[in-house]
C-alpha positions as CSV (number, residue, x, y, z in Angstrom):
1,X,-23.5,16.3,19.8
2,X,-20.3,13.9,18.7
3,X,-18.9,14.8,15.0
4,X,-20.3,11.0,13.9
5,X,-23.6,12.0,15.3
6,X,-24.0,15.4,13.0
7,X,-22.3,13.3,10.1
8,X,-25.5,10.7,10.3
9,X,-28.1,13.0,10.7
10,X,-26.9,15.0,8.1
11,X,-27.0,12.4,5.6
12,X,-30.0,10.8,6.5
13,X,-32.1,14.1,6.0
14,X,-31.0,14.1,2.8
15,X,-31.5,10.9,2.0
16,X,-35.1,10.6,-0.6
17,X,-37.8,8.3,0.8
18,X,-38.1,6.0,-1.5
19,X,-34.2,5.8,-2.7
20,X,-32.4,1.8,-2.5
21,X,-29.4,0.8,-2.5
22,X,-27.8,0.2,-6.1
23,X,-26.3,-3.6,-6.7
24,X,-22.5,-4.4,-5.9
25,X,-21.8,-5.0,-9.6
26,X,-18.6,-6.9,-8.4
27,X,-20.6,-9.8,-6.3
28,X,-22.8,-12.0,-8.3
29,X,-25.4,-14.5,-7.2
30,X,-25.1,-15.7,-3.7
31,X,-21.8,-13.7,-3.2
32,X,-20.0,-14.9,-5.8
33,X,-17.2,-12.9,-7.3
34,X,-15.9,-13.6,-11.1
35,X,-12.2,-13.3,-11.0
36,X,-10.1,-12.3,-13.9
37,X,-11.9,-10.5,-17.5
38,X,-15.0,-10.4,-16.7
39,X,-18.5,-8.4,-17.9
40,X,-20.5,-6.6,-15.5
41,X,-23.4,-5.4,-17.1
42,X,-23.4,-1.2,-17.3
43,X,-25.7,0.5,-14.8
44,X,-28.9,2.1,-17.0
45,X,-29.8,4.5,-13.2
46,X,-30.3,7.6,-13.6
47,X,-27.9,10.1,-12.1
48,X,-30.7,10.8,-9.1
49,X,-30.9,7.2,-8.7
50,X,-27.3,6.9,-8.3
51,X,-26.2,10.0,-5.6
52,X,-29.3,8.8,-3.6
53,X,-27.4,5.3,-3.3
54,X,-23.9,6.8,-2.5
55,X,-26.2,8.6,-0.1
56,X,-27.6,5.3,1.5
57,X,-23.7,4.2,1.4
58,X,-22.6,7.0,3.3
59,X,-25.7,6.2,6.0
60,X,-24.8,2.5,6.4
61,X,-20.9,3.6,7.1
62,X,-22.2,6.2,9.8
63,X,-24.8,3.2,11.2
64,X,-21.7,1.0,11.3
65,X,-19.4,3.2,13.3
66,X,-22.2,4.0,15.6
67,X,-23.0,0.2,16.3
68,X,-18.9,-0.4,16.4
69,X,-18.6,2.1,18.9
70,X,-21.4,0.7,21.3
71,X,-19.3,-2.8,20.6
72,X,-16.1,-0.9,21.7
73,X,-17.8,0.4,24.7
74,X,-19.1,-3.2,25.5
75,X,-15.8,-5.0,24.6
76,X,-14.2,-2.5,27.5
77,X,-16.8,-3.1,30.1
78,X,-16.2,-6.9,29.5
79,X,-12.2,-7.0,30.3
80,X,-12.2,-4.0,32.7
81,X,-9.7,-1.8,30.1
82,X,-11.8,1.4,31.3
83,X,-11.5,3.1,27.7
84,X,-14.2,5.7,28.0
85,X,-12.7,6.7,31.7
86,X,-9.3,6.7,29.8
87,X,-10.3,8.9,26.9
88,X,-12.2,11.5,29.3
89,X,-8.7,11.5,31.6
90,X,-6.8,12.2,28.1
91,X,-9.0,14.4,26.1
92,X,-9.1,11.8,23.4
93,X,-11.7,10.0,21.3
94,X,-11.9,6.0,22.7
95,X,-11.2,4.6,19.4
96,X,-7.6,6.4,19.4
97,X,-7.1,5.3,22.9
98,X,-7.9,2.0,21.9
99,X,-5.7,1.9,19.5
100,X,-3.0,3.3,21.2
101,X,-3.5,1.0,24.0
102,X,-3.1,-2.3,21.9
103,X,-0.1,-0.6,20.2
104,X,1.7,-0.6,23.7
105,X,0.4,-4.0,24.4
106,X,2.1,-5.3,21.2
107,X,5.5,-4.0,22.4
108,X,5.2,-5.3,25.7
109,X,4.4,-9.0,24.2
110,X,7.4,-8.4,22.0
111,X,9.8,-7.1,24.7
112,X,9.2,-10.8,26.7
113,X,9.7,-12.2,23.7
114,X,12.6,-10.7,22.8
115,X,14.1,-11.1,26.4
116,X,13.1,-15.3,25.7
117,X,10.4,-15.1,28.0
118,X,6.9,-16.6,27.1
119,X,3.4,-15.1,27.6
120,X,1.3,-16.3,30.6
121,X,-2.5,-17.4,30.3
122,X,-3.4,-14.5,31.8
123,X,-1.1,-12.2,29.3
124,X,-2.2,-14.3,26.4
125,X,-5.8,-13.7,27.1
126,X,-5.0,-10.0,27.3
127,X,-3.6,-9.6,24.4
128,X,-6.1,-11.8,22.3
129,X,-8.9,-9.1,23.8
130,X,-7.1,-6.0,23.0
131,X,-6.5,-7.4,19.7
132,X,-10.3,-7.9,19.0
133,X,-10.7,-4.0,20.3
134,X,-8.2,-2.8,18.1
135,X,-9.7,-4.2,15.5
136,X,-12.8,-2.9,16.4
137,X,-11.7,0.3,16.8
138,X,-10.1,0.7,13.3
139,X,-13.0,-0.5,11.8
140,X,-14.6,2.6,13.5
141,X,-12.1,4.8,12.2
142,X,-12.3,3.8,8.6
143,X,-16.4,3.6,8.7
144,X,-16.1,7.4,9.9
145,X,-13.8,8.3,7.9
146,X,-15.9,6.6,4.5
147,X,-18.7,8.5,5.7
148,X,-17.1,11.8,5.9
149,X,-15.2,11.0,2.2
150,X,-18.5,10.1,0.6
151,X,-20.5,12.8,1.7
152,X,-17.8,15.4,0.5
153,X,-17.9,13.4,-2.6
154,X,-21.7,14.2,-3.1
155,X,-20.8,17.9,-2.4
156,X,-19.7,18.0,-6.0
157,X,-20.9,15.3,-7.2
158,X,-24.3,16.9,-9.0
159,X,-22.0,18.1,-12.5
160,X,-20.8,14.8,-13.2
161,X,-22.9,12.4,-15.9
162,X,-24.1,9.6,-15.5
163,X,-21.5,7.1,-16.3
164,X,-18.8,8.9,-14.3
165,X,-21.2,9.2,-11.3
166,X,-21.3,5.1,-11.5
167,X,-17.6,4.7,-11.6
168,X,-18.0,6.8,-8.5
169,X,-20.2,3.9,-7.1
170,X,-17.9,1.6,-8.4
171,X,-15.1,2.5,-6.4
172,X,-17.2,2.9,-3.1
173,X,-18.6,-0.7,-3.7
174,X,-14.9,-2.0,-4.6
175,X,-14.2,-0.6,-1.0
176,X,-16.9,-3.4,0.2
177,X,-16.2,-6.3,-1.6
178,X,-14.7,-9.0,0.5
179,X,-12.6,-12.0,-1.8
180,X,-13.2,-15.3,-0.6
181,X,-9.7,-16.3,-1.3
182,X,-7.0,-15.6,0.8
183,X,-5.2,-12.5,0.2
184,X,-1.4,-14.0,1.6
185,X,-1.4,-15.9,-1.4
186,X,-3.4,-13.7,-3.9
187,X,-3.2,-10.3,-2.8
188,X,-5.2,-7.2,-3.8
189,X,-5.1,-3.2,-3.5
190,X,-7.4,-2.4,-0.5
191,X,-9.4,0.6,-1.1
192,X,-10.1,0.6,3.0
193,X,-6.5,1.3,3.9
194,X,-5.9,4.5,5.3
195,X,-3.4,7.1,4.4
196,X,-2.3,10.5,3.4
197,X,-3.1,12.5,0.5
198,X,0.0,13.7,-0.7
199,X,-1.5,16.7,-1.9
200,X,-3.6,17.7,1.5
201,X,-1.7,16.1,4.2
202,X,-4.7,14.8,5.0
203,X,-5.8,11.2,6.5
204,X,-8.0,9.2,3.6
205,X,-8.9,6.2,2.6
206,X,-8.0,5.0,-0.9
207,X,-11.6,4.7,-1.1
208,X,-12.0,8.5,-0.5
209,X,-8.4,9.7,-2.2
210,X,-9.7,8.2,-5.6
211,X,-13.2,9.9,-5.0
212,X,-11.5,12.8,-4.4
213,X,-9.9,12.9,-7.6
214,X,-12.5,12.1,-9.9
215,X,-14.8,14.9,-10.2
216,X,-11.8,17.0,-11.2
217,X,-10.1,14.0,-13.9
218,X,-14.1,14.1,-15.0
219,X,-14.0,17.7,-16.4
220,X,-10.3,18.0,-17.6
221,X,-10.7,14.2,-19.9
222,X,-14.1,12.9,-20.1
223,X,-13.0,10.1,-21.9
224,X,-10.0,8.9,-19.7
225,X,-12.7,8.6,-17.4
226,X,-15.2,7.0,-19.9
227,X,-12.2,4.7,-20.5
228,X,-11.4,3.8,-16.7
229,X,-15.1,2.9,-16.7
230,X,-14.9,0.1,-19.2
231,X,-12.2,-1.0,-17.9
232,X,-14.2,-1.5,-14.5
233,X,-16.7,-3.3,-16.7
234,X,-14.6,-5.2,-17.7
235,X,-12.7,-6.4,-14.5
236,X,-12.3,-8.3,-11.7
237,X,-12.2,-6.4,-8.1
238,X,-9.1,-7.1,-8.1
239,X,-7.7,-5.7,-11.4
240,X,-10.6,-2.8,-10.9
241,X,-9.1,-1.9,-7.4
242,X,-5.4,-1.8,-9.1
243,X,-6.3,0.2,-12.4
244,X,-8.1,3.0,-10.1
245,X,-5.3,3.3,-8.0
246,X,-2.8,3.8,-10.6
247,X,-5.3,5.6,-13.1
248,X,-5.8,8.9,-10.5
249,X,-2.2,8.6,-9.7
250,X,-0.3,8.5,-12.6
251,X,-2.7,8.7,-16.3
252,X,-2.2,11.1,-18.8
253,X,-4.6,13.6,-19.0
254,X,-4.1,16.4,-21.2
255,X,-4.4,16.2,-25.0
256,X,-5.4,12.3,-24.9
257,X,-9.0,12.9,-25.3
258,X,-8.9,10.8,-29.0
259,X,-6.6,8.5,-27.6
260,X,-8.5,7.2,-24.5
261,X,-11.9,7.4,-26.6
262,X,-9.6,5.0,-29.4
263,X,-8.6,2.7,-26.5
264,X,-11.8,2.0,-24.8
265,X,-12.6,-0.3,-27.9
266,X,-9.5,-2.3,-27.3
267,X,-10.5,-2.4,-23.3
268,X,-12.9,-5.9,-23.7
269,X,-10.0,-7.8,-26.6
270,X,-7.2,-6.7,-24.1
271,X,-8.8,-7.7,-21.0
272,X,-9.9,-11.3,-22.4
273,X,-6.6,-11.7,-23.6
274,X,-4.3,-10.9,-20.7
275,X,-6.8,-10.6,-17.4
276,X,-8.2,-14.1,-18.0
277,X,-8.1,-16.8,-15.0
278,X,-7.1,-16.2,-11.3
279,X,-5.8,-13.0,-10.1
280,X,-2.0,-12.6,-9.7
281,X,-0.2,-14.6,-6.9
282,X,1.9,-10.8,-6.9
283,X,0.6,-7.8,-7.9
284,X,4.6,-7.3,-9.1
285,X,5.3,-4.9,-12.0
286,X,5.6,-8.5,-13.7
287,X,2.2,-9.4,-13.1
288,X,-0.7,-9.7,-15.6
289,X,-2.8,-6.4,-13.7
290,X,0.2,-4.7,-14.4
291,X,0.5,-5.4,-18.4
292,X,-2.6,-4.7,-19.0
293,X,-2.4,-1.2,-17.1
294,X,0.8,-0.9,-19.3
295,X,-0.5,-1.7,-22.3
296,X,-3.9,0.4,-21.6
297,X,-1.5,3.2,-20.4
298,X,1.1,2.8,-23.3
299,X,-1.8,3.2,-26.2
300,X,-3.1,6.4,-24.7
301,X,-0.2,7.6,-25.0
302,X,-0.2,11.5,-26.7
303,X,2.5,10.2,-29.7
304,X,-0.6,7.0,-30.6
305,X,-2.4,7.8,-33.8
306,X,-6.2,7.4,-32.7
307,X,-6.6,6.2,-36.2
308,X,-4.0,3.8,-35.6
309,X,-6.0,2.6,-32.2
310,X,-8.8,1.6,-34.9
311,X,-7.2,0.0,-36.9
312,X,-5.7,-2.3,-34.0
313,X,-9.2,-3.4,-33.1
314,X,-10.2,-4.4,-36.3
315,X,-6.5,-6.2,-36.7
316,X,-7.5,-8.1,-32.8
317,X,-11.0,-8.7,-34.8
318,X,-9.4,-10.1,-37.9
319,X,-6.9,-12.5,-36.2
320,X,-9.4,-13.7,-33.7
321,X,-12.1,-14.6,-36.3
322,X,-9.9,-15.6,-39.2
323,X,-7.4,-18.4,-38.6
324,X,-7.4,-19.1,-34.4
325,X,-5.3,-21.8,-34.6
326,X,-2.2,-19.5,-35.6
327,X,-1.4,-17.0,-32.8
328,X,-0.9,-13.5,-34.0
329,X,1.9,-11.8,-32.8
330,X,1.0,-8.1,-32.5
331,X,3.6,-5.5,-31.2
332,X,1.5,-2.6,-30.4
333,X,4.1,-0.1,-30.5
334,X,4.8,-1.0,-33.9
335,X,1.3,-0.4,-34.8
336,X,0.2,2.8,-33.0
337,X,3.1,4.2,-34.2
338,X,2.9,2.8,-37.9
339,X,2.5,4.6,-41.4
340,X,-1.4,4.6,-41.1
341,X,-1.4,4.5,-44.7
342,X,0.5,0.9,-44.8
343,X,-1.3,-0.6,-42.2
344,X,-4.6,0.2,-43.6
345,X,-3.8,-1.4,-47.2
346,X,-2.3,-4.4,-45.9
347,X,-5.1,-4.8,-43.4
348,X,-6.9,-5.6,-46.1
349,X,-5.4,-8.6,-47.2
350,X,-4.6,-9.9,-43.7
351,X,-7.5,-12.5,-43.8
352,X,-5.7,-14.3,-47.0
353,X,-2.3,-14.1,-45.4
354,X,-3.8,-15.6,-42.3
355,X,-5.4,-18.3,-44.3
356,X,-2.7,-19.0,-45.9
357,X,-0.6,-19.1,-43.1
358,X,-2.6,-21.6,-41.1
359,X,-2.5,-23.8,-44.2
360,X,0.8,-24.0,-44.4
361,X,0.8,-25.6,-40.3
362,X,2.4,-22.1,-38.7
363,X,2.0,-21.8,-35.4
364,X,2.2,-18.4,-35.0
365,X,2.7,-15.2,-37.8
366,X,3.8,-11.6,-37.0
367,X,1.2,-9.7,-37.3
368,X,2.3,-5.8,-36.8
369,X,5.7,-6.8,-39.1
370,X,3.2,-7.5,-41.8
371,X,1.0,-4.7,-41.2
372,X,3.9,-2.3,-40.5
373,X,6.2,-3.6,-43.2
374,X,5.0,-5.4,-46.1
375,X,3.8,-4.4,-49.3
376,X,0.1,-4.9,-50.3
377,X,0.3,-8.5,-51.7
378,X,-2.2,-7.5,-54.4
């Protein structure tokens, strides 16, 4: 019995009768995929509901290495590469001599093109079909590999509430969502690409290195994790795929707990201010994903006074219901930083400075000097 073969049955005996498959909360209506700040509506499942989807998950990644590897098998028969006769010769699996078969067929095609030379029909054809395997063939790798990451996943999954357990869905869905716009001009994280856990050695997907981290990020800050939540319901697939990646790899974790549950307020203002429109034509350290996992970074920062954090979201509230024809101009250093004391009494008189201010035809006002700086006007 093949690995992949224990791996399905496995999962499917543990799979409840009556269990579905939880919605992709990043594809809408007929496929459709908001881009930028966006709202995707929490999941209310319980947390039975939701391991006996990322069971199902795991299921249709084993089903769909199973069918790619009957493809593979047909896909050989067709062109005559002998793959199965190959990997029985070499004592390896057909998807790795596959692979490694198209890797020496791409230096071959490059040696004649180097030497000037130019591909033959035949030649052309042959590459073109051990392309398409190849493809195939890592497509098997990663669907075995998912299956494997997800069903380690639900190993230690059972100690984890609710709302962490759906971020863990989150990420397994993110690693199915498919853009309808062309990644060469707006590119995204890709939670299918495989590589190695720097702290293992060991061959993952991003899919499965972030799911390997969470349980562990779950019990040492709750609400970091509460916080990378919102953020997720709050992004695009795009932004959500980025933030993950950079949230297990790099967030602060210990003594933040009142910073990250201050922040989460500012996750929806923040997101609607700065994630708003296309994706980013580079996912650059210049680019708006980037600022806003600055900013969301830079506020949970240990040195932020929480009460600070609070009194930035009322300021966001205040400027964005008061006088929206003058933009604010908020440094939020300045503010999570600030002499609570001061911002708080001149918070208070913020609306009539902001009316004022609009009256008088200004375009824009600095908020946090203000706050930060001024004397109560009253």
């Amino acid at each position: 019995m093949s690995f992949l073969s224990r791996i399905t049955g496995r999962v499917q005996d543990v799979v409840p009768q009556k269990a579905e498959k939880l919605a992709n909360r990043f594809i809408g209506d007929g496929g459709f995929q908001p881009m930028g700040a966006t709202f995707h509506a929490p999941r209310t499942n319980t947390t039975e509901e939701i391991i006996a989807s990322l069971k199902l998950l795991a299921k249709g990644e084993a089903d769909k290495a199973e069918k790619g590897r009957k493809y593979l098998q047909e896909l050989s028969d067709e062109g005559a590469y002998s793959l199965e006769r190959l990997a029985k010769d070499s004592s390896q699996d057909i998807v790795d001599v596959a692979l490694e078969m198209q890797s020496r067929n791409v230096e071959y095609v490059k040696n004649i093109l180097r030497q000037g030379g130019t591909l033959s029909g035949a030649q052309r054809q042959e590459y073109e079909e051990l392309l398409q395997i190849a493809r195939v063939a890592h497509s098997i790798k990663v669907a075995e590999l998912k299956t494997k990451e997800i069903t380690e996943f639900l190993k230690v999954a059972g100690d984890m509430p609710q709302r962490h357990l759906s971020l863990a869905h989150d990420v397994v869905d993110l690693s199915n969502t498919h853009a309808m716009i062309n990644h060469d001009i707006f590119p995204t994280v890709n939670f299918n690409d495989i590589g190695q856990a720097k702290s293992t050695g060991k061959r993952t997907t991003l899919m499965g290195y972030v799911l390997n981290l969470l349980p562990g990020l779950s019990k040492a800050n709750p609400k970091a994790v509460d916080l990378a939540e919102t953020v997720v319901s709050h992004s695009d697939d795009t932004n959500a795929k980025f933030f993950l990646q950079r949230f297990v790899d790099g967030f602060p974790f210990v003594g933040t707990e009142k910073q990250a549950e201050a922040t989460e307020a500012l996750v929806e203002p923040l997101a609607n201010s700065i994630l708003k429109g296309m994706p980013s034509m580079d996912l650059g350290p210049r680019s708006k994903e980037q600022t806003f996992f600055n900013q969301i970074r830079h506020l949970c920062s240990e040195d932020s006074k929480p009460e600070n954090l609070r009194l930035l979201k009322q300021t966001l509230d205040t400027t964005d219901s008061v006088a929206p024809n003058v933009d604010a101009d908020i440094n939020l250093d300045d503010i999570r930083l600030g002499d609570t004391v001061r911002i708080k009494e001149n918070l208070e008189v913020l609306p009539q400075v902001l009316e004022n201010a609009e009256a008088q035809g200004l375009r824009t006002f600095d908020v946090s000097g203000f706050l930060t700086k001024n004397v109560n006007l009253n």
